[in-house]
C-alpha positions as CSV (number, residue, x, y, z in Angstrom):
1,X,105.9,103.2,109.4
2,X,105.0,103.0,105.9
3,X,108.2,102.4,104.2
4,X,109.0,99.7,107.1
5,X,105.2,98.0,105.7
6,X,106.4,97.8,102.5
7,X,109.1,96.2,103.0
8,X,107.7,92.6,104.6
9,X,103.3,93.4,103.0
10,X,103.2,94.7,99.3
11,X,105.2,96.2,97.0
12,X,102.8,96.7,93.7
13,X,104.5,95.7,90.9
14,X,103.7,98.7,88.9
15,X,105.4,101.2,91.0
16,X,108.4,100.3,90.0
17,X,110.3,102.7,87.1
18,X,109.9,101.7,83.4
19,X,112.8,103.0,82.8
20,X,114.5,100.0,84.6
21,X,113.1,97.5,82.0
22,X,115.2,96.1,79.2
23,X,114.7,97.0,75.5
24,X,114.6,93.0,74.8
25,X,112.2,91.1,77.3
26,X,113.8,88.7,78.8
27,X,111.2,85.6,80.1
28,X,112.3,84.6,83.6
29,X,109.9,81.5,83.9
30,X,106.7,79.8,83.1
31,X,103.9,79.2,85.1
32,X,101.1,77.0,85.0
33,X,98.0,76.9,87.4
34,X,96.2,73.7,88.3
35,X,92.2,74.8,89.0
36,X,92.1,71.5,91.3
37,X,88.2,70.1,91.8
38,X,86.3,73.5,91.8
39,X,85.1,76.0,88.8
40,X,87.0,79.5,89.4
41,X,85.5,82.9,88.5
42,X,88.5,86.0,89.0
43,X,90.3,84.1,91.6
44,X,93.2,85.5,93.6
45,X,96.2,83.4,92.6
46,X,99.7,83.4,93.5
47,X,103.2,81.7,93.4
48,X,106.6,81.9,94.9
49,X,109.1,83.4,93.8
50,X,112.7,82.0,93.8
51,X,115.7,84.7,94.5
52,X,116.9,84.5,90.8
53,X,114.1,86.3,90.1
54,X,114.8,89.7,91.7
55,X,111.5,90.5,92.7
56,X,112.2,94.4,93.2
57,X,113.1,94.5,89.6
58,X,110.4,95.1,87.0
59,X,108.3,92.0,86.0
60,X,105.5,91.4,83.0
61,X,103.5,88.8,83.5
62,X,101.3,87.6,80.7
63,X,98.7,84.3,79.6
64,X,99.4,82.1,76.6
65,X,96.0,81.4,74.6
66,X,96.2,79.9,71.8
67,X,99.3,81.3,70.4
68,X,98.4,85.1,71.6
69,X,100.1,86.2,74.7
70,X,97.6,88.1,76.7
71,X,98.7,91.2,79.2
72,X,98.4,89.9,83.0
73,X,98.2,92.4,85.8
74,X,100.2,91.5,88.8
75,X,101.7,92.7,92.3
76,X,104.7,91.3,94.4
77,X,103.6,90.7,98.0
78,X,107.4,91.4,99.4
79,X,108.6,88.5,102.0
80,X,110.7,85.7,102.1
81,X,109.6,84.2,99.3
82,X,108.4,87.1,98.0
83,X,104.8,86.1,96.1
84,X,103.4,87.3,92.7
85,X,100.1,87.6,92.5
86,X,97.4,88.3,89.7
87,X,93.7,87.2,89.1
88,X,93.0,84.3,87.5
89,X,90.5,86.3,85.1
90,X,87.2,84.8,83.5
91,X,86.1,81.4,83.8
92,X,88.7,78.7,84.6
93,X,86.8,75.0,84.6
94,X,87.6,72.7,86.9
95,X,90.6,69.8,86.2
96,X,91.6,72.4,83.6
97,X,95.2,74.5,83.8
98,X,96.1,77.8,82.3
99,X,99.5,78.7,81.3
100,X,101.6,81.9,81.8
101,X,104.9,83.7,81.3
102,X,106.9,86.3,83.0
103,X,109.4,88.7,81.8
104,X,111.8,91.3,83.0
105,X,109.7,94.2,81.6
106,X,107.2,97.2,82.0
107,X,105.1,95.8,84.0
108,X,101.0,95.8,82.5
109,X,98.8,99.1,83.9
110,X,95.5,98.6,85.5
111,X,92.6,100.3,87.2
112,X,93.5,98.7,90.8
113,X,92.3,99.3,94.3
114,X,93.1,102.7,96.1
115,X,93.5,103.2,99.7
116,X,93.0,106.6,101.0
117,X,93.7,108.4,104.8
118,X,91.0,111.3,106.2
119,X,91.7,112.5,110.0
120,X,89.4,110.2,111.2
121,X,89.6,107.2,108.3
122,X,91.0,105.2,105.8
123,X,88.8,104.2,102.6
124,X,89.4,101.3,100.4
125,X,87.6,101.6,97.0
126,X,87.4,99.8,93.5
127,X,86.1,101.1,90.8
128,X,85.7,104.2,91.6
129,X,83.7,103.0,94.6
130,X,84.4,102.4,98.4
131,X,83.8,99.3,99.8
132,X,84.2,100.6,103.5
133,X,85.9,102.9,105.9
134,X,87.8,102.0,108.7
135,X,87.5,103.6,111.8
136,X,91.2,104.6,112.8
137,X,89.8,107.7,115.1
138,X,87.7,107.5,118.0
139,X,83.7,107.3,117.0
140,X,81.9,109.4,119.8
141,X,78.5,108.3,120.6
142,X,75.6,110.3,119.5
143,X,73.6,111.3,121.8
144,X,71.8,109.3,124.1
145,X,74.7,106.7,124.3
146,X,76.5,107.1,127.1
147,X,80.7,108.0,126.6
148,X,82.2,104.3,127.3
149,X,80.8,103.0,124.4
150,X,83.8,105.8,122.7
151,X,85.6,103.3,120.2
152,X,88.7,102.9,118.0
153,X,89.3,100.1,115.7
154,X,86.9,98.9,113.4
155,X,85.2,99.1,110.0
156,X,82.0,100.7,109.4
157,X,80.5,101.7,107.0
158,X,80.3,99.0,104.0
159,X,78.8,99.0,101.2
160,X,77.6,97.0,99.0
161,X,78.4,97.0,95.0
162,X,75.7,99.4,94.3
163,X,76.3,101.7,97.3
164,X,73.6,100.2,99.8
165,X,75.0,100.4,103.8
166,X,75.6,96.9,105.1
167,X,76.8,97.6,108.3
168,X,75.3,99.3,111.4
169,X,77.0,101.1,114.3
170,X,75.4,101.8,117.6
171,X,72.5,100.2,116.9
172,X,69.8,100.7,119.8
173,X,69.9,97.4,120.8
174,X,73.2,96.9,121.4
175,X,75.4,99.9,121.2
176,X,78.5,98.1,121.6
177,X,78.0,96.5,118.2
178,X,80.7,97.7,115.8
179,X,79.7,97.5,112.0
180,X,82.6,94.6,112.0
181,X,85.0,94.6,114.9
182,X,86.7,91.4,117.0
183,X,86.6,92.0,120.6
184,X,86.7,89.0,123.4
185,X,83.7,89.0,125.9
186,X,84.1,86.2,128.7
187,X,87.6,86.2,129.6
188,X,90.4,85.9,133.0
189,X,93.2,88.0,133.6
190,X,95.4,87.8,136.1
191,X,92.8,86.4,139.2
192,X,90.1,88.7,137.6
193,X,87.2,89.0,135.1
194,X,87.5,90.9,131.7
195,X,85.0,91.5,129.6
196,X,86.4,93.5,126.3
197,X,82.8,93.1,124.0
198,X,80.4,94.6,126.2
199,X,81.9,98.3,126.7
200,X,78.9,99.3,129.3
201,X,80.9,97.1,131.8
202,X,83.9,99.2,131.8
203,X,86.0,96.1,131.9
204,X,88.0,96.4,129.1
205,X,88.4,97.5,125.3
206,X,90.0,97.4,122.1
207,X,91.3,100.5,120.8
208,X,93.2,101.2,117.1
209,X,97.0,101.9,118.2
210,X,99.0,102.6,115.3
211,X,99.1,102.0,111.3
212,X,102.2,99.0,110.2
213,X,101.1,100.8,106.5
214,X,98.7,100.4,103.3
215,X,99.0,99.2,99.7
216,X,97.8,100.6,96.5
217,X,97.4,98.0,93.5
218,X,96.1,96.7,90.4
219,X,95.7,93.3,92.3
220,X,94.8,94.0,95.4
221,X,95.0,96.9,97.6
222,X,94.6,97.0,101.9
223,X,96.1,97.7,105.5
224,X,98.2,96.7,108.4
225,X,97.1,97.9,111.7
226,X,98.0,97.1,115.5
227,X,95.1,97.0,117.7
228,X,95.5,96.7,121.6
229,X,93.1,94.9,123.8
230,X,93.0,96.5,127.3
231,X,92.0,95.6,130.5
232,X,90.8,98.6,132.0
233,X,90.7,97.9,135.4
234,X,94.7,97.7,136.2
235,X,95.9,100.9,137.4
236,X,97.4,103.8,135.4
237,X,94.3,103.5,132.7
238,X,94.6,99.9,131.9
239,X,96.7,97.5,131.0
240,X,97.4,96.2,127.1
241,X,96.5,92.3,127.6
242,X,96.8,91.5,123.5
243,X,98.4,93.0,120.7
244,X,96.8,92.4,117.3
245,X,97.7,93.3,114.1
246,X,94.6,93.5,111.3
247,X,95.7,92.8,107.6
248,X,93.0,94.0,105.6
249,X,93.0,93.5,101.7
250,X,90.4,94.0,98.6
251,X,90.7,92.3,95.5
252,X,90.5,93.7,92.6
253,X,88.0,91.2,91.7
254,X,84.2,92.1,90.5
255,X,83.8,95.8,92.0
256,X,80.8,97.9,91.2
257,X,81.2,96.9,87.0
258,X,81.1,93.1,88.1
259,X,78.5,93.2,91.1
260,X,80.4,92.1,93.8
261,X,83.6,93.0,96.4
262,X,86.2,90.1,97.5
263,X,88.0,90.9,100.9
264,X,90.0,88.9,103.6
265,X,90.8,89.9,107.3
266,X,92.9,88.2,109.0
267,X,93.7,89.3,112.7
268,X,97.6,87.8,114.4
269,X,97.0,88.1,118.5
270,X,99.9,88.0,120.9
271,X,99.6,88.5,124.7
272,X,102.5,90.9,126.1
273,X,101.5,90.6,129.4
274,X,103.4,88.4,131.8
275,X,99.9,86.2,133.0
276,X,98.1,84.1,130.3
277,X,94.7,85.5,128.9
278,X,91.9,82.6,129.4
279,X,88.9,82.8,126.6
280,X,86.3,81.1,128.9
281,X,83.4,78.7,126.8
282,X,81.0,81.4,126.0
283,X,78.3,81.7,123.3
284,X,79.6,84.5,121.4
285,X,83.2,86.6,121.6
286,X,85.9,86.8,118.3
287,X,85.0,88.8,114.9
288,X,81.8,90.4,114.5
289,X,79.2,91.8,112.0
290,X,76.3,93.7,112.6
291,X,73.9,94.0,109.1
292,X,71.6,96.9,108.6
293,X,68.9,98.0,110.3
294,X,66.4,97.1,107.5
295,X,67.9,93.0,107.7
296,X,65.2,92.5,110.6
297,X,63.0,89.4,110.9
298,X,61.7,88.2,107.3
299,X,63.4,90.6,105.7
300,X,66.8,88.7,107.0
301,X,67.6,85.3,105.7
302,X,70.3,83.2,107.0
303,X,72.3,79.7,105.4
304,X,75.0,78.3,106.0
305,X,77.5,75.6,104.3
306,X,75.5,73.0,106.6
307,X,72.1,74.1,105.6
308,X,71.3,75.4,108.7
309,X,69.2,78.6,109.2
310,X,68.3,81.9,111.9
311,X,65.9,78.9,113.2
312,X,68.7,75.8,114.1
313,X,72.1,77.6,112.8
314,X,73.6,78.8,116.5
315,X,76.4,76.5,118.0
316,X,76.4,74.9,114.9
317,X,79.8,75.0,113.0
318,X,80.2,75.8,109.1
319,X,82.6,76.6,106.3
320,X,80.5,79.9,105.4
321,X,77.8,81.7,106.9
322,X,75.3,83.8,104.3
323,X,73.5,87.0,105.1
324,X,70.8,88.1,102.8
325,X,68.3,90.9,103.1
326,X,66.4,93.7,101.3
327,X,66.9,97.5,101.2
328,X,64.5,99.6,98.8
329,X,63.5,96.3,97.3
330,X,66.6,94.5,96.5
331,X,68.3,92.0,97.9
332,X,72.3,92.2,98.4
333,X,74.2,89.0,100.2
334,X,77.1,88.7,102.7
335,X,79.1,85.6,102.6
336,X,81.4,85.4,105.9
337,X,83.8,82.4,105.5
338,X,86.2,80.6,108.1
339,X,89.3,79.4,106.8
340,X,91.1,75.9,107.1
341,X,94.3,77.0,108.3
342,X,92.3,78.7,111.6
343,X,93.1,76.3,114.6
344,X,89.7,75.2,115.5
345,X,88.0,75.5,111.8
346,X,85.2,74.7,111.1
347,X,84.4,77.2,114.3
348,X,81.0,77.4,115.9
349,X,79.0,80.4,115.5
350,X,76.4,82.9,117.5
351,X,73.5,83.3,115.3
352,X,70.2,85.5,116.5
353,X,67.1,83.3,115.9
354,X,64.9,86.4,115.1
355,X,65.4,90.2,114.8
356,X,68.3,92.0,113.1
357,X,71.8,90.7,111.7
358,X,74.2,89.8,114.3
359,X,76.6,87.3,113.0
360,X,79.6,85.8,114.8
361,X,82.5,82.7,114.3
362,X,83.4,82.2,117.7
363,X,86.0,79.7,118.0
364,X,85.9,79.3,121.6
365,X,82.1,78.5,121.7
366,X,82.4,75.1,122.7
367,X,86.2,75.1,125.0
368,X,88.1,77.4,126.1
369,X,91.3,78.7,124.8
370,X,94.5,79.9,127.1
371,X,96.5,82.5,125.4
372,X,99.6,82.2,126.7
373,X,102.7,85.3,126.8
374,X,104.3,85.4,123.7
375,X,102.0,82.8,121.8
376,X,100.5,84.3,118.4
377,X,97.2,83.0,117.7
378,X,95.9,83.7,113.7
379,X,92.2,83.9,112.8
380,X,91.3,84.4,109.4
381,X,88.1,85.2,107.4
382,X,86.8,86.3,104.0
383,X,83.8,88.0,102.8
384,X,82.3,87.6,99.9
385,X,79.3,90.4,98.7
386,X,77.3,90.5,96.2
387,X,74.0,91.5,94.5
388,X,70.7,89.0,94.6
389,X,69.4,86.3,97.2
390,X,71.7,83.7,98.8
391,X,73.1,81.4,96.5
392,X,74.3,78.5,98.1
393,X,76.1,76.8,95.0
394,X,77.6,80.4,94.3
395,X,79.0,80.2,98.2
396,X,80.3,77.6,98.1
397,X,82.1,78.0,94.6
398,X,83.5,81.1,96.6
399,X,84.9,79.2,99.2
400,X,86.7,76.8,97.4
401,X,88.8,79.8,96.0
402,X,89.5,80.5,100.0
403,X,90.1,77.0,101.5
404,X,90.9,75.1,98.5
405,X,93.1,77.5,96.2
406,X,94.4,77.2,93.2
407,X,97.8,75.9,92.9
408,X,100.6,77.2,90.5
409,X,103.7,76.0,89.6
410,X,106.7,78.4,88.6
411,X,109.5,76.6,86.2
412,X,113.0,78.4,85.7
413,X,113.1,79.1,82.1
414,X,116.2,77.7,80.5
């Protein structure tokens, strides 16, 4: 599975041999990147690459300034175009451009991030730090839970920068909730009712069902898994309804050094079955997170890109969605944002007016959605962490990176 992943996900451009390089660099192209209306602070960037690049071959990237040229990590994200991809380090003002180069050479070491498997895991860390586990085994229950609340799939725990658990996992009030997970609740199959959130109904699940690989790199480092949604009341044990596929990926971006952690899921959903899947209009249903248990009624503030709070902020819709609380005295934030490419951005989200952290975009809040056989549907979301109270300027200087990118341009040198 792995070496099929690397082929069409990531393909860090330091694994490839030195030995392959020329003894005279040879500079394939320039590259110059627009920071369109917003500041940028370590912003993922990237550009296509044309075929008379050979991408599998070994490629330097580095910045002009001034007239030094300045050592660039970068990865190749394999594909058709393949992408290069590198962080736009520091400071980059908006209106302003910075200029590159790449060669045919050794391509630059870096400390990048690392993806690790246990029996019952895999870690992503930076740093020397792990930002979270995913949950690739079946969590039993403790006890006290009853056994259908058994589940596969998922990521808890996460941590923020300086170690402090952000997520919670069968939390007493709701044991179904899932650190971060993305289950439908109100849903009809095939003349009949599935719910796949609420486990205690014994409806239906989502359950981890294979890795499609993992990436290692000094740009970014993540995951491809397939997820099957299941209704378990056809005969046999169920029958898989949806098959998802999670890409998961960290940027090397901030880490425990810089204060903060930088990652994107985006989840591809295809019903296999021969009967459509209907998402009924329901209040909540889609990805989920569930903040620690010590995020509980003052100690838990919410804002989000519309100004709106725990008090006035369900069925509203927003860009981003922050979630700030206190552990031993200081505060950490999570930034969930909703990107523009998702089909009913800016979606509508379920917001608890009191009590603990239970967030969720639920695009299907307002109307329903059919999912049709053979019909991918792509939701995407970043989160942004880091250290201190909600900073609504900071967020939304954080999103732009997301839904407003900058652009670069790649020029054949001659």
């Amino acid at each position: 599975m792995v070496s099929s992943f690397i082929a069409f996900f990531a393909v860090p451009s330091f694994s490839l041999g030195a030995a392959a390089a020329p003894a005279s660099p040879e500079r394939l192209a320039t590259i110059s990147v627009d920071a369109g209306s917003c500041d940028r602070i370590d912003t993922p960037v990237c550009v296509e690459l044309p075929e008379t690049i050979l991408a599998w071959q070994p490629l330097r990237l580095v910045e002009i300034v001034s007239d030094s040229r300045v050592p660039t990590p970068s990865q190749i994200e394999a594909g058709n175009p393949p992408k290069l991809w590198w962080i736009l380090s520091g400071k980059t003002r908006a209106a302003s451009a910075r200029r590159y180069e790449l060669f045919r050479d050794v391509p630059v070491a870096a400390e990048g991030v690392e993806i690790s498997m246990t029996p019952l895991t895999l870690d992503v860390a930076f740093g020397g730090q792990t930002l979270f586990r995913y949950n690739h085994a079946h969590v039993v229950p403790p006890k006290g839970v009853a056994p259908e609340f058994i589940r596969s799939g998922y990521i808890h725990p996460m941590f923020s920068p300086s170690g402090k658990l952000l997520t919670e996992d069968f939390p007493r009030d709701h044991h179904h909730h899932k650190g971060i997970w993305m289950p439908w609740t109100s849903t009809e199959f095939d003349g009949h009712h599935v719910d796949f959130w609420n486990l205690a109904a014994k409806q239906g699940t989502v359950q981890f069902a294979g890795f499609a690989g993992q990436a290692s790199g000094p740009v970014f480092g993540g995951f491809k898994v397939k997820h099957e949604h299941i209704d378990l009341q056809q005969p046999n044990g169920g029958e898989v309804v949806l098959d998802e596929i999670w890409d998961v990926r960290l940027w090397a971006a901030g880490g425990p050094k810089g204060g903060m952690w930088l990652w994107d899921l985006t989840s591809e959903q295809v019903n296999v079955a021969e009967s459509p899947l209907l998402l009924n209009a329901y209040r909540y249903g889609g990805i989920g997170y569930r903040g620690p248990k010590e995020w509980i009624d003052a100690n838990y503030v919410v804002l989000s890109s519309e100004g709106k709070t725990k008090k006035d902020g369900h069925t509203t819709t927003s860009k981003w969605c922050a979630h700030s609380g206190a552990i031993d005295g200081k505060w950490t934030t999570v930034v969930v944002m909703c990107s523009p490419k998702n089909e009913r951005f800016p979606e509508p989200m379920r917001i608890w007016d009191s009590g603990g952290c239970f967030f969720n975009y639920c695009p299907v809040q307002k109307e329903p959605l059919s999912m049709d056989p053979g019909v991918k549907h792509v939701f995407r979301y970043r989160f942004f962490i880091y250290e201190g109270e909600i900073d609504a300027k900071l967020a939304e200087r954080a999103w732009c990176d997301f839904g407003d990118p900058p652009r670069a341009t790649l020029s054949i040198a001659k």
